[in-house]
N, C-alpha and C positions, 0 to 999 in steps of 0.2 A: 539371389536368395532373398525372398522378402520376411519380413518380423511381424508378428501381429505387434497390437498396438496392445501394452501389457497394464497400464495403468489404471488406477481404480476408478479415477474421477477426471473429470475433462479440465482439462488446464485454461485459462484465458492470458491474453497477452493484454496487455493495459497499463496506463499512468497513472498511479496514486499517489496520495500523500501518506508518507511514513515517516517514521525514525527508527533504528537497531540500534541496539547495544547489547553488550557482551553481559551478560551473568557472572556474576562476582563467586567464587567458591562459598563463601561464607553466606550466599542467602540459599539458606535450606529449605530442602523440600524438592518435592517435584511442582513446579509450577503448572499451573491449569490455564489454557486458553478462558476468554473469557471478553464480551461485550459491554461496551460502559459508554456513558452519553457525557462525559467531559466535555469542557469546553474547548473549542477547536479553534485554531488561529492555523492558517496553511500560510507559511512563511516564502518570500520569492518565488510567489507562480505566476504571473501575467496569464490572461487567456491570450489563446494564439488572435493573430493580428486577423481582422474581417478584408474583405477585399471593398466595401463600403467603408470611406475614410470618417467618415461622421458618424455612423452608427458606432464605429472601433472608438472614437474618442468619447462617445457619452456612456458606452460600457466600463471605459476605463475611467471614467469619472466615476463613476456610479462603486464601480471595484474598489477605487481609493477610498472614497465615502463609507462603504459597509467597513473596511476595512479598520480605519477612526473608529469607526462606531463599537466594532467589536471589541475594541482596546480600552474604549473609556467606559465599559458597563460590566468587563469584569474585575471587579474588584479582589477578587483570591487568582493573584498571580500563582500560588504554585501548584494550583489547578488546570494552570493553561496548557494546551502542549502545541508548538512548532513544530511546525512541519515542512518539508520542501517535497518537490513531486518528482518522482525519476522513475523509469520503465520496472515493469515487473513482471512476472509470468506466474499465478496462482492457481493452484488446485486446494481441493478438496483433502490434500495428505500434507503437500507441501508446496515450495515456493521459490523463486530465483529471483534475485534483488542487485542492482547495482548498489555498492558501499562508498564509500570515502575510506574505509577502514581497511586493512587486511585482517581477517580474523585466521582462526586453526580448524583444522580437521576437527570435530568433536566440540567445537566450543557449543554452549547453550547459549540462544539468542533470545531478547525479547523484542520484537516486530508490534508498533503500534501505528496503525492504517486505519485512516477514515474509508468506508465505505458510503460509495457515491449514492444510497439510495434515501429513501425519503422515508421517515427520516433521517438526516447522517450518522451514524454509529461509529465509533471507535471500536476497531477488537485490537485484543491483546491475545499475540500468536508468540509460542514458545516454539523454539525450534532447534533442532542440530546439526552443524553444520558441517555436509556433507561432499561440499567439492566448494576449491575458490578457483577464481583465473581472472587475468588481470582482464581486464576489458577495452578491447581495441579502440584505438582513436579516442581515448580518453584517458589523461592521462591521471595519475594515483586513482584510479579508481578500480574496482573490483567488483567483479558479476558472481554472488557466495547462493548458492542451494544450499537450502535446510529440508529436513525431514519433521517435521511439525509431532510434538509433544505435548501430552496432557489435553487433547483435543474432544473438547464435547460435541453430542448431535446439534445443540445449539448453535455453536458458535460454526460447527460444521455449514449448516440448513441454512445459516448468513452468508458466509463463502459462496454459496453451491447456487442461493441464488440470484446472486449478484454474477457470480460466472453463467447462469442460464440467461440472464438478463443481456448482460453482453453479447453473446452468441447469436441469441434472440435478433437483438440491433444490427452486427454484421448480416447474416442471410436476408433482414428486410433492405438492407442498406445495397447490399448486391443484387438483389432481385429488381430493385430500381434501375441500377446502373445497368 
């Protein structure tokens, strides 16, 4: 027996930079998705290694440099946000995210991911959280779906085209190969 494919918006598989955290009972309201241009520090990500040993060591020079650089120019630390980069799978409604955390059934999440385009953007994705499971081969960690709340055409139309973008990349990328 086969299923259609029931989903409103196309999901993409990808590695970003994010953070989650759990929503406190006490901060009211329904919170609203929402894009913001903070300043960005992406905390423990090396680019993958070149198979050129010398171009890998002057990117990674260059990586440690911008790096300095971005630490000593901004001065309003509690504007910065850290980030580290781990697999994701995003749509257009909602999202699958490996954690550090276990959260609950139900809890409200606040998801903040740079988006890789140009220029880079921060959004701020609220979500509920709709299935956890631990995640194999790694351990305390947790692969948690959310069902995405308070979600504008905006912040939607940044999603949707950054996941066409993507898509876009794999079929030229396979079309090569």
């Amino acid at each position: 027996m086969t299923t259609n494919n029931q989903r409103t918006y196309p999901r993409a598989n990808t590695l970003l930079p994010f953070t989650v955290r759990r929503l406190q009972p006490d901060e009211s309201g329904e919170p609203n998705c929402r894009v913001t241009t903070d300043i960005i520090v992406i905390d423990d990500f090396l680019p993958p290694p070149l198979k050129d040993e010398l171009l890998n060591l002057w990117l990674n020079m260059l990586n440690a440099k911008l790096d300095y650089l971005i630490r000593q120019v901004s001065p309003k630390r509690e504007n910065v946000v850290f980030m580290t980069c781990e697999p994701l799978n995003i749509s257009g409604s909602g999202m699958s995210l490996v954690a550090q955390e276990s959260f609950n059934i139900g809890d409200i999440l606040e998801i903040r991911m740079v988006l890789q385009t140009y220029p880079s953007k921060i959004i701020y994705l609220y979500g509920e959280t709709v299935r956890i499971e631990a995640t194999p081969q790694r351990a305390e960690s947790y692969t948690v779906s959310v069902k995405f709340r308070g979600m504008s055409d905006d912040v939607r139309n940044e999603i949707m085209k950054f996941d066409y973008k993507k898509h876009r990349q794999k079929l030229i990328t396979g079309k090569k190969a």
